[in-house]
MITIKOL-324952 format. One record per atom (N, C-alpha, C, O): x, y, z. Coordinates in steps of 0.001 Angstrom, whole numbers, padded with zeros to 6 digits, always signed. Layout:
BEGIN
XYZ/...
This chain:
BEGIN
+044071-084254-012374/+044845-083008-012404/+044222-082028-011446/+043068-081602-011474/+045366-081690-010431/+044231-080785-009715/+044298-079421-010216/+045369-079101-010731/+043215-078405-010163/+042779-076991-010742/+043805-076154-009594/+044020-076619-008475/+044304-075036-010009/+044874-074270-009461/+044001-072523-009679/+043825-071764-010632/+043688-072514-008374/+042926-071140-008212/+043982-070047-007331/+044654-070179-006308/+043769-069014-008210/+044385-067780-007648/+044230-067370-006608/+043082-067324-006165/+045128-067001-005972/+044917-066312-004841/+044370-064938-004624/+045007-064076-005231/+043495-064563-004014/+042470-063444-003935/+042902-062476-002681/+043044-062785-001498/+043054-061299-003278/+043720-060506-001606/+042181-059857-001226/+041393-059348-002023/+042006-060043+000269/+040640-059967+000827/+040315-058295+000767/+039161-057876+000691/+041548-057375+000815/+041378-056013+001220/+041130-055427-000352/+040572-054338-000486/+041607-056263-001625/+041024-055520-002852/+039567-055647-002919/+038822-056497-002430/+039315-054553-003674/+037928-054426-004136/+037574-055497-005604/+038345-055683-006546/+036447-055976-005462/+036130-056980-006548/+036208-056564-008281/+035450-055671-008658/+037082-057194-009245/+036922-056466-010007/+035415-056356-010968/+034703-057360-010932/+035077-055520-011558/+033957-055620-011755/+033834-055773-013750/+034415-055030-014540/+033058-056765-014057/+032998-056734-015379/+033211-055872-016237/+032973-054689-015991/+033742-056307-017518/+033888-055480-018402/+033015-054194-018995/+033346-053037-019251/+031700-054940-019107/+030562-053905-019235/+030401-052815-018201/+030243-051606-018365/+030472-053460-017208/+030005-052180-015869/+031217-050954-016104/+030758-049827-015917/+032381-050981-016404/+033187-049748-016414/+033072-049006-017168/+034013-048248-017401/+031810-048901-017906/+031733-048222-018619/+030543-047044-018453/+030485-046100-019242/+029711-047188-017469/+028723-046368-016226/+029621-045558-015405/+030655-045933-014853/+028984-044169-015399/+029167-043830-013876/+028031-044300-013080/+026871-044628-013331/+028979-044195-011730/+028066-043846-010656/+027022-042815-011011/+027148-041800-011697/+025279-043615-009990/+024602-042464-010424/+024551-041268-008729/+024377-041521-007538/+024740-040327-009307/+024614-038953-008250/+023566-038587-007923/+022575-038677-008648/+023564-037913-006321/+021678-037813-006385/+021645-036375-006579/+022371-035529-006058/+020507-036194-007567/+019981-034815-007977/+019494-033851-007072/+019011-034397-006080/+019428-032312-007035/+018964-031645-006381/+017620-031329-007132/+017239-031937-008132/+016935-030270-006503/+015527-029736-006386/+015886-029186-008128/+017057-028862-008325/+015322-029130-008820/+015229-028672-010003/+014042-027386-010084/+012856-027498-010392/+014500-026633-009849/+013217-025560-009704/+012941-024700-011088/+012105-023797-011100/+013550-024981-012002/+013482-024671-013172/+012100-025724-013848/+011301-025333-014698/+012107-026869-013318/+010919-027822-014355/+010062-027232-013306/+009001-026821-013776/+010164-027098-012295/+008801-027231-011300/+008126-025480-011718/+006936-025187-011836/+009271-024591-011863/+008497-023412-012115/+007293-023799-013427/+006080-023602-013352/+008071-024414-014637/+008017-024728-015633/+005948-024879-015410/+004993-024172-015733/+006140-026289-014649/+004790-026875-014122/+003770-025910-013422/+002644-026242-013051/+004302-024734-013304/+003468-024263-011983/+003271-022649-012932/+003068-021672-012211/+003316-022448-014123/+003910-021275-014995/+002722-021793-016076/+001912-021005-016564/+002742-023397-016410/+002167-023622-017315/+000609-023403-017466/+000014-022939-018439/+000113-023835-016307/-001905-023412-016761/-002101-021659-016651/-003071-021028-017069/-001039-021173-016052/-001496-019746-016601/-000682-019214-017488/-001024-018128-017956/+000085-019583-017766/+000413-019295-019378/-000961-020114-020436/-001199-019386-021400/-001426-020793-020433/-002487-021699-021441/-003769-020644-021245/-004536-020400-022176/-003926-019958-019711/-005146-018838-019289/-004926-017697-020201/-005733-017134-020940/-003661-017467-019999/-003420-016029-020331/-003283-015827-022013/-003270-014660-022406/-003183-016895-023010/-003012-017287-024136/-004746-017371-024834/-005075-017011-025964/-005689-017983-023705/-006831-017810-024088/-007498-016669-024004/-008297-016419-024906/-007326-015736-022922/-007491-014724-022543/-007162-013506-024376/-007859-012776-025080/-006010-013883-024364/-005545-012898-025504/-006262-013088-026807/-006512-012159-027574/-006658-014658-027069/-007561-014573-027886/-008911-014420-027751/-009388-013646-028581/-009507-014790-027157/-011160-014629-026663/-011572-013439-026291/-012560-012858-026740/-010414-012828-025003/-010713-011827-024150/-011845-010539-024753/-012676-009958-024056/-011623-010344-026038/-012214-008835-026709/-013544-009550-026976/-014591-008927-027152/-013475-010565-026993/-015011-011017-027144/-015827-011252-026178/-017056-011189-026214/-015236-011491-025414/-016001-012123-023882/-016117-010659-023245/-016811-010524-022237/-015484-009606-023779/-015669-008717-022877/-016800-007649-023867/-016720-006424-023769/-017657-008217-024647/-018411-007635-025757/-019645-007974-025057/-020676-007416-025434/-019707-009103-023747/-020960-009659-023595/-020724-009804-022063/-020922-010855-021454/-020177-008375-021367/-020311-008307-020054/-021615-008721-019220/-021515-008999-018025/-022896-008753-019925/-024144-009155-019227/-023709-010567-018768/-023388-010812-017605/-023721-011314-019588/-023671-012648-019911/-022417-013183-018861/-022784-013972-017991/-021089-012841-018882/-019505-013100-018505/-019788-013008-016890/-019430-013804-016021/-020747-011462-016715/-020718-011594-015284/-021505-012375-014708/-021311-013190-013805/-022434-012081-015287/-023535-013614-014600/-022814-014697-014201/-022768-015066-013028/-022170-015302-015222/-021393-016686-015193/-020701-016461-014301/-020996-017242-013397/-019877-015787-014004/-019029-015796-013006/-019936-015713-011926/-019733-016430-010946/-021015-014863-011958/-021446-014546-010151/-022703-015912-009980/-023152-016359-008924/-023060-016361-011472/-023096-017787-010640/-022488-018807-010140/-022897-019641-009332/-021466-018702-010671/-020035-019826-010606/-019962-019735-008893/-020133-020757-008228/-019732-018605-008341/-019351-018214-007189/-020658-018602-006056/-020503-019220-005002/-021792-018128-006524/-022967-018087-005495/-023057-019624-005737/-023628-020178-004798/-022680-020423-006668/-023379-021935-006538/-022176-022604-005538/-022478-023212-004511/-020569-022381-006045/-019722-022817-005106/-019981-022500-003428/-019891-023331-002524/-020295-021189-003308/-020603-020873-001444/-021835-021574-001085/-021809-021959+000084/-023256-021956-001929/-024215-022087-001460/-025158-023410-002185/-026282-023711-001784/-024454-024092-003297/-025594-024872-003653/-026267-023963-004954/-026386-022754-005153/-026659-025259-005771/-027665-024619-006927/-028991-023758-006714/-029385-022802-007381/-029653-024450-005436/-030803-023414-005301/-030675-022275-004420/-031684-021613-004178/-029462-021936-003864/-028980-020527-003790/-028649-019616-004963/-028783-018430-005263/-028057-020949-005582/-027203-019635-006803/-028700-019276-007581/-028902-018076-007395/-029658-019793-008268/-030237-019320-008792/-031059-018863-008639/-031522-018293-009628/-032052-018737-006987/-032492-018054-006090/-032164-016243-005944/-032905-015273-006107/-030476-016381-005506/-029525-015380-005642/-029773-014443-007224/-030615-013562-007399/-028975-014853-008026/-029015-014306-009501/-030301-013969-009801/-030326-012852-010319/-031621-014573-009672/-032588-014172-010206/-032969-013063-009507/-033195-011963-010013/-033052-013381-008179/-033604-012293-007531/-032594-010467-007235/-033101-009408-006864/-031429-010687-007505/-030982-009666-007900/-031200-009370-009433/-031552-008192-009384/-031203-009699-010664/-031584-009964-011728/-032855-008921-011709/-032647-007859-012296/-033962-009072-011190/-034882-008644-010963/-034778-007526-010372/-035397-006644-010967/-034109-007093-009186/-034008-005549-008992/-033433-004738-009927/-033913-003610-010043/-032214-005158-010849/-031866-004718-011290/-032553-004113-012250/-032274-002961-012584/-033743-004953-012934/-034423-004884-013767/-035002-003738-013592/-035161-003043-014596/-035513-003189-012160/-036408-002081-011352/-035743-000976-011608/-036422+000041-011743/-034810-000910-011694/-033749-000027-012208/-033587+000408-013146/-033435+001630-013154/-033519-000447-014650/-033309-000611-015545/-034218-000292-016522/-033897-000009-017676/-035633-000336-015992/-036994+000322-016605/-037382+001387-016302/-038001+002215-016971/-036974+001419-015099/-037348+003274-015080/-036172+004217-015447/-036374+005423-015305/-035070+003836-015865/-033966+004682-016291/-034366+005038-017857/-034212+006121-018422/-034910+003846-018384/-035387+003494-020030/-037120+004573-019819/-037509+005292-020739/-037774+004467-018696/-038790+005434-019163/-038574+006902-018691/-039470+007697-018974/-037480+007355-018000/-036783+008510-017887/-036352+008657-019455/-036338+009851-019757/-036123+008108-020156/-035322+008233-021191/-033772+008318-021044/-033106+008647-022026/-033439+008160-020381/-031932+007643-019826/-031124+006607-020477/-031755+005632-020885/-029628+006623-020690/-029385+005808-021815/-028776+004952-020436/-028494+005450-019347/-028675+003585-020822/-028071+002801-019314/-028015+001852-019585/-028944+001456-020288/-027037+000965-019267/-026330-000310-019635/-026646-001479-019170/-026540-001416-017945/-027078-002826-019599/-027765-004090-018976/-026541-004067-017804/-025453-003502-017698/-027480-005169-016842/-027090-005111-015280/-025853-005725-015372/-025881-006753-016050/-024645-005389-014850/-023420-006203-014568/-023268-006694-013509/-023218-005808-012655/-023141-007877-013015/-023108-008495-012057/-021670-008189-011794/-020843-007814-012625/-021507-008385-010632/-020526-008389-009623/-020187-009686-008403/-021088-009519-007581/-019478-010657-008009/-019863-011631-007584/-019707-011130-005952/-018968-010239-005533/-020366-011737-005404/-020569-011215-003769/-020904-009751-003491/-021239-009433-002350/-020814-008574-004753/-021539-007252-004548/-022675-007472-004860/-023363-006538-004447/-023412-008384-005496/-024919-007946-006501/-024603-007949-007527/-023965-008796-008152/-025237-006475-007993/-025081-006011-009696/-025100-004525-009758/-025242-003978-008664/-024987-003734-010821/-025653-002565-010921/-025668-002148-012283/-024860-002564-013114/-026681-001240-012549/-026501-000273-014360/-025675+000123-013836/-025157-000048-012733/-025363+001250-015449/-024369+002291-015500/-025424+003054-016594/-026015+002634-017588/-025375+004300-015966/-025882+005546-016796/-024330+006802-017681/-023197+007165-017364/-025227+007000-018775/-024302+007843-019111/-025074+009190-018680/-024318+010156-018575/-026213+009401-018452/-026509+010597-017677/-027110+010563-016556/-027763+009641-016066/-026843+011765-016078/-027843+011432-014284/-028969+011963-014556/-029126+012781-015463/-030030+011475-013655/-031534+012037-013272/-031257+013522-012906/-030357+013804-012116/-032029+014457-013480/-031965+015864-013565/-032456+016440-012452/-032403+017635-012162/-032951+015534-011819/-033280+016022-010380/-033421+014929-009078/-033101+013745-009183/-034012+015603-007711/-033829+014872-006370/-035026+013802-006867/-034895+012605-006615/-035828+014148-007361/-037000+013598-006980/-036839+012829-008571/-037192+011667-008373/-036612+012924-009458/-035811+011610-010931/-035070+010412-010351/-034983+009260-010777/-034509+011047-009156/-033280+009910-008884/-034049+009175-007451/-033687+008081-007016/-034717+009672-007080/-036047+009323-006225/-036682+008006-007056/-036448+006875-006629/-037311+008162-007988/-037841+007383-008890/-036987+006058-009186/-037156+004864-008937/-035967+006827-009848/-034840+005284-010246/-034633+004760-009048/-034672+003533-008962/-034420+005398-008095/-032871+004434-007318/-034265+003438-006358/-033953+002317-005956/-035749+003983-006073/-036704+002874-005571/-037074+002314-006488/-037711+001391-005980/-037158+002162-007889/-037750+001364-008321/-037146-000130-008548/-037910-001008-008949/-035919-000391-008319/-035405-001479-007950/-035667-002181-007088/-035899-003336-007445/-035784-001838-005318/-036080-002139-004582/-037794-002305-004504/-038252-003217-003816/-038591-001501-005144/-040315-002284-005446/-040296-003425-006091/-040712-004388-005448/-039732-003726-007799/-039517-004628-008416/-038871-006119-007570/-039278-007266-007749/-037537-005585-006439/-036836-006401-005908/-037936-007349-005017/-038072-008571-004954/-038570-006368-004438/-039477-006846-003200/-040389-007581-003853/-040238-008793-003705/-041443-007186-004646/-042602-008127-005395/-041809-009361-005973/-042288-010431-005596/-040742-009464-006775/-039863-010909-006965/-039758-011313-005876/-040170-012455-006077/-039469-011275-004599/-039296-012368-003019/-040635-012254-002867/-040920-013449-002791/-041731-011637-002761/-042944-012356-002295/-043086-012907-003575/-043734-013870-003165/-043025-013098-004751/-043678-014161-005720/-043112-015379-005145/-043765-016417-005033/-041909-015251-004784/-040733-016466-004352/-042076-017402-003115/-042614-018508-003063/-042091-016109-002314/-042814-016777-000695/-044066-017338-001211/-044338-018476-000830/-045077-016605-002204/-046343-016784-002581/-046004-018712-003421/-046987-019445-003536/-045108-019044-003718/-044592-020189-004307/-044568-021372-002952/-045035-022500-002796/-043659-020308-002009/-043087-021440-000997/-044427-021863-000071/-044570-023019+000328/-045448-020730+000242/-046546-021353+000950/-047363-022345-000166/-047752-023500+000006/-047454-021695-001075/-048033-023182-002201/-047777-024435-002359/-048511-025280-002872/-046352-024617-001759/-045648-025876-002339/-044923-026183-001052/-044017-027013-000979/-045421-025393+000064/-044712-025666+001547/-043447-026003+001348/-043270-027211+001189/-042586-025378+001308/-041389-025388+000682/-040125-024479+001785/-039801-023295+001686/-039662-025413+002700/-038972-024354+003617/-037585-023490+002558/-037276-022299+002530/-037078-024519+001891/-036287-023906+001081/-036433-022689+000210/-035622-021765+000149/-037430-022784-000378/-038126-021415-000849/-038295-019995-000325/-037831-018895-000625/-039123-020454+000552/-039150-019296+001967/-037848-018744+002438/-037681-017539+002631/-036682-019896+002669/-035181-019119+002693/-035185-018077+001704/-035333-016902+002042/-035002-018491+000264/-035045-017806-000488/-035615-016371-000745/-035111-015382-001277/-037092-016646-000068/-037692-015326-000653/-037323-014547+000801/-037754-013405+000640/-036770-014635+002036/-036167-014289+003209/-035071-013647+002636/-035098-012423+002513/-034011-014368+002228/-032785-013706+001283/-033069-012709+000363/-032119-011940+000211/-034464-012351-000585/-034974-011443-001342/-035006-010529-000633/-034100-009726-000859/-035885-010182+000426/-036577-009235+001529/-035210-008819+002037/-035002-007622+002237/-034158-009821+002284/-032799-008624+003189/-032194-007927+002108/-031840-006748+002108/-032084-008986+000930/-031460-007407+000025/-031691-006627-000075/-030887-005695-000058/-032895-006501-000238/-034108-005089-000901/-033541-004593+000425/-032483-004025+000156/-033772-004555+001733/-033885-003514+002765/-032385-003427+002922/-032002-002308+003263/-031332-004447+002737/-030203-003810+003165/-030059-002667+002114/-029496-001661+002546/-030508-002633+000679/-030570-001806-000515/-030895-000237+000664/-030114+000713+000612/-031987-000225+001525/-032640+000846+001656/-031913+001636+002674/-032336+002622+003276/-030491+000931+002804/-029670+001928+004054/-029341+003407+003779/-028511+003550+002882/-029784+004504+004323/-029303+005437+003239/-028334+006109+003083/-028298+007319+003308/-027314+005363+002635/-025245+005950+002374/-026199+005532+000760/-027230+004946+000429/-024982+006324+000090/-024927+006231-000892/-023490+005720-001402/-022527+006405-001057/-023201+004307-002379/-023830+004365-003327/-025323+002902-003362/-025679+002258-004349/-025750+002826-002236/-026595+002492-002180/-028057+002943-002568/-028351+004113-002811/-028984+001831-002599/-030066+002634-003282/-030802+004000-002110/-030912+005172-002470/-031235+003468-000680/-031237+004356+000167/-030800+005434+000030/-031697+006278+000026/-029404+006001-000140/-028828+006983-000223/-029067+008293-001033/-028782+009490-000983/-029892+007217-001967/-030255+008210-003381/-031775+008409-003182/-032162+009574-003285/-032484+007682-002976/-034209+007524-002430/-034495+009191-001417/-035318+010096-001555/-033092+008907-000196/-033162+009559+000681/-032735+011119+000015/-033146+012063+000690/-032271+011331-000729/-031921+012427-001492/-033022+013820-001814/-032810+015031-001861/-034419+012880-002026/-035558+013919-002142/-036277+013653-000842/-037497+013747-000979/-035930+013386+000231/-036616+013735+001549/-035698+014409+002392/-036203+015443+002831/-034745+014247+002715/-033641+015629+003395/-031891+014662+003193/-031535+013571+003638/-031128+015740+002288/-030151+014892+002600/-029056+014857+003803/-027932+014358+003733/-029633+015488+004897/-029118+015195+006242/-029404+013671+006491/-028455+013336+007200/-030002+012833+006343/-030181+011295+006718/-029221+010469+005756/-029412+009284+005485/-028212+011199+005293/-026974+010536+004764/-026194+010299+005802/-025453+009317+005858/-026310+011316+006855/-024976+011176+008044/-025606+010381+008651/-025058+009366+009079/-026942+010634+008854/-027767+009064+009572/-026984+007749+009313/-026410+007045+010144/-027105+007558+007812/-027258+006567+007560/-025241+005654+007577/-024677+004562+007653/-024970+007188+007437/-023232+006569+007377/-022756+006300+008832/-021884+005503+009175/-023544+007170+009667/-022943+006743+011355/-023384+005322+011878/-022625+004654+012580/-024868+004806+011445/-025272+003359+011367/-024414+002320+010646/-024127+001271+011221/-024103+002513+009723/-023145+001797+008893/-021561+001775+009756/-020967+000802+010222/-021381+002446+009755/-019950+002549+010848/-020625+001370+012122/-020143+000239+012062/-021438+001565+012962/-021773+000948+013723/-021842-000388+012966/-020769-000945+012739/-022546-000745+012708/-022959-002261+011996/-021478-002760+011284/-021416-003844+010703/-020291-001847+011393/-019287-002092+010614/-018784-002528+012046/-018589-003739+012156/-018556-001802+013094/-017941-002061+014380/-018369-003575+015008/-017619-004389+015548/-019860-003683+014750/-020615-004736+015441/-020195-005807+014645/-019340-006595+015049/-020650-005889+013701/-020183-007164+012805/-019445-006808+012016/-020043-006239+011102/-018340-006848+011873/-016999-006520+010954/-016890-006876+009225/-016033-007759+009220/-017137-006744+008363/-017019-007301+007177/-016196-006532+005844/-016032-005316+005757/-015792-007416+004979/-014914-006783+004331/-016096-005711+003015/-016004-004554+002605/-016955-006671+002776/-018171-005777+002356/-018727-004688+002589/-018846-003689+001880/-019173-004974+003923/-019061-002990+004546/-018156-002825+004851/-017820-004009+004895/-017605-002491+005050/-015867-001708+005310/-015975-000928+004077/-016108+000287+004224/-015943-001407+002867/-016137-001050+001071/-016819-000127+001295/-016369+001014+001391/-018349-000504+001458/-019306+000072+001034/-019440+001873+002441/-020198+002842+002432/-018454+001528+003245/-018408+002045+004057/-017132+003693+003324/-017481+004874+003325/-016025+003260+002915/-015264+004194+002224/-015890+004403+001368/-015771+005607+001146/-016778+003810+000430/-017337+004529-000929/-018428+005701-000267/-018457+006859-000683/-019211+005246+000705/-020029+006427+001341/-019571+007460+001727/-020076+008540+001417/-018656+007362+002385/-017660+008072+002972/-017299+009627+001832/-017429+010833+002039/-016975+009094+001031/-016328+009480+000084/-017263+010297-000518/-017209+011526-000468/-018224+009586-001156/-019681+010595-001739/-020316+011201-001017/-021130+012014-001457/-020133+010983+000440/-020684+012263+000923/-019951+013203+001239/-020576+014198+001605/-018540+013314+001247/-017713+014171+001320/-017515+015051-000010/-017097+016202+000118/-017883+014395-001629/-018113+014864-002680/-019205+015463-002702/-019123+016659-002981/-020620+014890-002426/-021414+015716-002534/-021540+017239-001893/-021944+018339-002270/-020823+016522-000431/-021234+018115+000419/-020392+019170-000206/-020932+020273-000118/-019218+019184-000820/-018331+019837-001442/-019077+020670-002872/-018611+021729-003294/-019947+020181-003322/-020556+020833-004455/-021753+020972-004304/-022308+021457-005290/-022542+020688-003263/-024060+021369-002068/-024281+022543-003182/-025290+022515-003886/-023234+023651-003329/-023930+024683-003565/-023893+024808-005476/-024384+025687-006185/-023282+023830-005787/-023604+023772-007468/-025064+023186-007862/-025842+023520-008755/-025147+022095-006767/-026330+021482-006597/-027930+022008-006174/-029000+021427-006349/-027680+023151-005637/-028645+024293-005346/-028638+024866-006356/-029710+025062-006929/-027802+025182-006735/-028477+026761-007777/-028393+026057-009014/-028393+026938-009874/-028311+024796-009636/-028912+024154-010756/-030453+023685-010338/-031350+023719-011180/-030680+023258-009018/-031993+023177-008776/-032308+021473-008508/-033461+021059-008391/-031018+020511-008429/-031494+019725-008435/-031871+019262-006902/-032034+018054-006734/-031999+020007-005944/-032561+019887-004780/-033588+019953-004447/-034168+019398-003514/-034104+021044-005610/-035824+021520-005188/-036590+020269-005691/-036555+019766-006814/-037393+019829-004435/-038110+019406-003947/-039974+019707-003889/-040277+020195-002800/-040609+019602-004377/-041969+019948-003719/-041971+019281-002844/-041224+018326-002635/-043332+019932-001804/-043704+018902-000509/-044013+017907-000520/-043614+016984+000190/-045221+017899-001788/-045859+016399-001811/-044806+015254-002451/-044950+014037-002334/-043762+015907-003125/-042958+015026-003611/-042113+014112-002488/-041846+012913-002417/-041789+015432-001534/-041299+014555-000560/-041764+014037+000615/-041103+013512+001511/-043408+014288+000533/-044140+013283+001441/-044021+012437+000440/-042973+012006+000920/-044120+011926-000335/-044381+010400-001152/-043306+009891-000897/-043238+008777-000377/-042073+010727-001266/-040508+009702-000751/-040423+009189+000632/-040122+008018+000865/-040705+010119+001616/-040764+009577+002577/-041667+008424+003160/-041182+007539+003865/-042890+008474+002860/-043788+007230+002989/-043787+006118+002141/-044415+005114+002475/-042999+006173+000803/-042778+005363-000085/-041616+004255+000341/-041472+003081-000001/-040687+005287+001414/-038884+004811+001614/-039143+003926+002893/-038612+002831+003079/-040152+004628+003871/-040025+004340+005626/-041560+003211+004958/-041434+002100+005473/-042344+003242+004384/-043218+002006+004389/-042652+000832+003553/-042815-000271+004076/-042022+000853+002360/-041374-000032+001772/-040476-001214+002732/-040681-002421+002606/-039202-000494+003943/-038917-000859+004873/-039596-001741+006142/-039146-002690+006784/-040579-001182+006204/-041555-001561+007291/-042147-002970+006619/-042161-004045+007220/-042618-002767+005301/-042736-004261+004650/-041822-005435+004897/-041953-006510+005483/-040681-004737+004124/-039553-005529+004157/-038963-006604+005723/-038398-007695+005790/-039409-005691+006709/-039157-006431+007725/-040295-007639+007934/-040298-008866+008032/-041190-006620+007940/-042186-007957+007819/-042321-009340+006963/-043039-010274+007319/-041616-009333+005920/-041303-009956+005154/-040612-010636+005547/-041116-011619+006090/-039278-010559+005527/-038622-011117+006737/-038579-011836+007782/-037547-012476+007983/-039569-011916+008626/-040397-012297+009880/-041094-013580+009205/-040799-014746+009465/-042244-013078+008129/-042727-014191+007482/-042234-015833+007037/-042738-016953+006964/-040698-015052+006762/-040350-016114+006296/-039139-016733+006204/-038556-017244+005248/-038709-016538+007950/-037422-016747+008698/-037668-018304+008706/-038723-018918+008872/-036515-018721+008503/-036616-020322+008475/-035004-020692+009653/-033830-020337+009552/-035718-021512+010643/-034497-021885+011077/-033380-022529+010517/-033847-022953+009460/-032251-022858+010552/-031484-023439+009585/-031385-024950+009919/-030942-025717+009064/-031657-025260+010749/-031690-027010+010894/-033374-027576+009763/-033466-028675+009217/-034268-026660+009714/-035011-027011+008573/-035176-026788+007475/-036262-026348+007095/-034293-026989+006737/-034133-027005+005215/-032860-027548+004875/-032528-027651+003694/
């Protein structure tokens, strides 16, 4: 018997099983920017959720919070024995600070770090005079300086070029400390020896701002700016409360205390310049 097969017209389309008609076609999707916000919304929504709970606590132990952070930062730019090189040795000026505000009897707040500024107290009162704030604002920078030579007194012990960086990095803080704008320590040092060496010190700063450009001084450049435009504005409240007067010998000691401290500092410096291909 022979089979009889249908005839097939070539221009129809094939029919397609029973099951398949029951699919669509699939369509191609566009950009969905609703999930992707979703994704990109989500770890700071989870931040900002921790934040709301923790936040009043973490902010109870600003000593502690800033540290962490300004080590977080100094170890990411530089390596562990920067960061803790760094932190300690600001740590330590701060400290210089922080003891003579406490034997002023001054009420003043553990050091808050700042990441890429340093650190600084906070007083709820000021030094009652040129030559109080003389006292505080160097005793950071003595404290600062004896911490980098303990550093160097280490690195010649243990021949240690890395060290010597370190206590090199001590010695520029302390003296960049001694520029005298204020709110630097300089600024305030310079306060009981004449405060005409504020404009000194702000026309140098402008320069060193021109020469090497940074977003750091630029800052530190408007905040000077600024306090000395405040101070000179109340010059004469500042006279006739008295916090200008000065004795002589007071301000021979500032001055040989401010311009020899410096003169160290460079030397210091010198001591213990390390090229950077050795270490």
């Amino acid at each position: 018997m022979s089979q009889i097969t249908p005839e097939v017209d070539p221009n129809e389309p094939p029919e397609l099983p029973r099951d398949f008609r029951e699919y669509e076609p699939i369509q191609p999707r566009g950009t969905d920017w609703r999930e992707i916000g979703r994704k990109i919304w989500a770890p700071f929504a989870a931040i900002g959720a921790f934040l709301a709970k923790f936040g009043v606590g973490i902010l109870k132990f600003k000593f502690l919070f800033g540290l962490f952070i300004s080590f977080g930062a100094y170890l990411w730019y530089g390596g562990v024995a920067f960061a803790i090189g760094l932190v300690g040795l600001i740590f330590v000026h701060e400290m210089g600070h922080w003891l003579e505000a406490k034997r002023q009897g001054l009420p003043v707040s553990a050091p808050l770090f700042i990441p890429f500024l340093g650190a600084s107290i906070f007083l709820k009162e000021h030094p009652e005079s040129a030559w109080r704030e003389f006292q505080l604002a160097i005793a950071g920078p003595l404290l600062g300086s004896l911490g980098a030579l303990g550093v160097y007194a280490v690195a010649v012990a243990e021949d240690s070029n890395r060290l010597r960086a370190i206590a090199f990095l001590g010695f520029f803080i302390n003296l960049f400390n001694l520029l005298p704008v204020v709110p630097l320590d300089g600024g305030r040092i310079v306060t009981a020896i004449h405060p005409a060496l504020w404009v000194f010190g702000l026309v140098a700063l402008l320069a060193l701002v021109i020469y090497r450009p940074n977003g750091i001084l630029v800052l530190i450049l408007v905040f000077a700016a600024m306090e000395l435009w405040q101070r000179w504005k109340t010059r004469r409240f500042a006279m006739s409360g008295g916090y200008y007067s000065v004795l002589p010998w007071q301000r021979l000691t500032a001055g040989v205390s401010y311009f020899g401290l410096a003169a160290l500092l460079v030397l210091g410096m010198h001591a213990t310049h390390v090229p950077h291909n050795f270490y």
